[in-house]
C-alpha positions as CSV (number, residue, x, y, z in Angstrom):
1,X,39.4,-164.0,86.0
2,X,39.7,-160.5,87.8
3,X,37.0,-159.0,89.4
4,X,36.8,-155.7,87.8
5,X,35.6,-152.7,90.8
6,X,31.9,-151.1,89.4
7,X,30.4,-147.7,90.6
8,X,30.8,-144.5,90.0
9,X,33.8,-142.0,89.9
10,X,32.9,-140.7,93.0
11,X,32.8,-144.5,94.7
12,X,35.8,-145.3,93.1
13,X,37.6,-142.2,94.7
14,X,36.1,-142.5,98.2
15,X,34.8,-146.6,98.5
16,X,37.2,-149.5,99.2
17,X,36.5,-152.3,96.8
18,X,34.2,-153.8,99.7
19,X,32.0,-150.7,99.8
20,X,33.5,-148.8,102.7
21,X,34.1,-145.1,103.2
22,X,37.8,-145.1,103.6
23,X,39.2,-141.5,104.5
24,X,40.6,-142.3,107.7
25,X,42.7,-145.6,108.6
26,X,44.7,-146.4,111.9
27,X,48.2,-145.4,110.6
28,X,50.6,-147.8,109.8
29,X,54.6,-148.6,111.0
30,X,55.7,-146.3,108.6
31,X,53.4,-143.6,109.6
32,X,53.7,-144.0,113.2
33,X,57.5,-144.1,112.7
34,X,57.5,-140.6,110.4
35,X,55.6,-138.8,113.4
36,X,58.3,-140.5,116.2
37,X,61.1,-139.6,114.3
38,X,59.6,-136.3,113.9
39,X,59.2,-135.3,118.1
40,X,62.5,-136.8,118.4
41,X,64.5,-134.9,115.8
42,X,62.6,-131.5,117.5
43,X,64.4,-132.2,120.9
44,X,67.1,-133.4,119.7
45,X,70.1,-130.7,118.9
46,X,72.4,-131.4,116.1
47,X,73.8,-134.1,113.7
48,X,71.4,-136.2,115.4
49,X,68.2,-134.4,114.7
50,X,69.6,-134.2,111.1
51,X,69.7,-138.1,111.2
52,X,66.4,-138.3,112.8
53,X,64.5,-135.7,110.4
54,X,66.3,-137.2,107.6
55,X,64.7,-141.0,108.6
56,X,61.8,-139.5,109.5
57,X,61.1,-138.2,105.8
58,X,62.2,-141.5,104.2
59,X,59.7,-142.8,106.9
60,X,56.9,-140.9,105.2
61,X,58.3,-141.6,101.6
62,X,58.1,-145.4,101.7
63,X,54.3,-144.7,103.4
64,X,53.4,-142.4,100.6
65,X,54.8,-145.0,98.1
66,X,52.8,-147.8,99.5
67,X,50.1,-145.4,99.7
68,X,50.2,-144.5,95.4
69,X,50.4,-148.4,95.1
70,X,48.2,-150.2,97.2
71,X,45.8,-147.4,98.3
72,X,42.3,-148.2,99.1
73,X,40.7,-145.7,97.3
74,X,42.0,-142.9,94.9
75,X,41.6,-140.8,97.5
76,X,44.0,-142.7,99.2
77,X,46.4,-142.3,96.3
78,X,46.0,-139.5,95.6
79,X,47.1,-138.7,99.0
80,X,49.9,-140.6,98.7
81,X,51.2,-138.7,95.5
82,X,50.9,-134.9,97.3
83,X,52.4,-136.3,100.4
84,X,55.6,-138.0,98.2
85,X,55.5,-135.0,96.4
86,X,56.0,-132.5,99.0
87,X,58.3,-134.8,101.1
88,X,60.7,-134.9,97.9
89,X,60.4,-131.7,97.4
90,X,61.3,-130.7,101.1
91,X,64.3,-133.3,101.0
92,X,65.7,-131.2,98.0
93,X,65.0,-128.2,99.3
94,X,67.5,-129.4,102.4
95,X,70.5,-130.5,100.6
């Protein structure tokens, strides 16, 4: 039997199923590796800052996605859906 989450909207979109406040969380690989890549392709020069901005936004894709899916809060989420959003849009926006 599932445990179903209870509260308000406003818990739901800012409380973790354990109660918590959860706006802020250490980042994860993905995260850390989108920011990395990120420095890296600024001093780099050439094909190989394409390669590392273009690793850099899948980087922040596959964060964004875990992000929409296992979120902690809709906040969370919802965070996840602007970010994949705009990274999308910004890998289009390239080719």
């Amino acid at each position: 039997m599932s445990q179903r989450r209870r509260g308000s909207y406003w818990d739901l979109f800012w409380k973790d199923d354990g109660g918590r406040v959860v706006i802020w969380q250490f980042p994860n690989g993905f995260l850390i590796g989108w920011a990395v890549l990120t420095v890296l392709s600024l001093i780099f020069n050439g094909h190989v800052a394409d390669v590392l901005s273009w690793l850099a936004s899948v980087s922040l894709i596959i964060w964004s996605v875990l992000e929409i899916t296992k979120g902690a809060d809709y906040f969370r989420r919802i965070l996840g859906l602007v970010v994949f959003i705009a990274a999308i849009m910004s890998l289009l926006k390239n080719l």
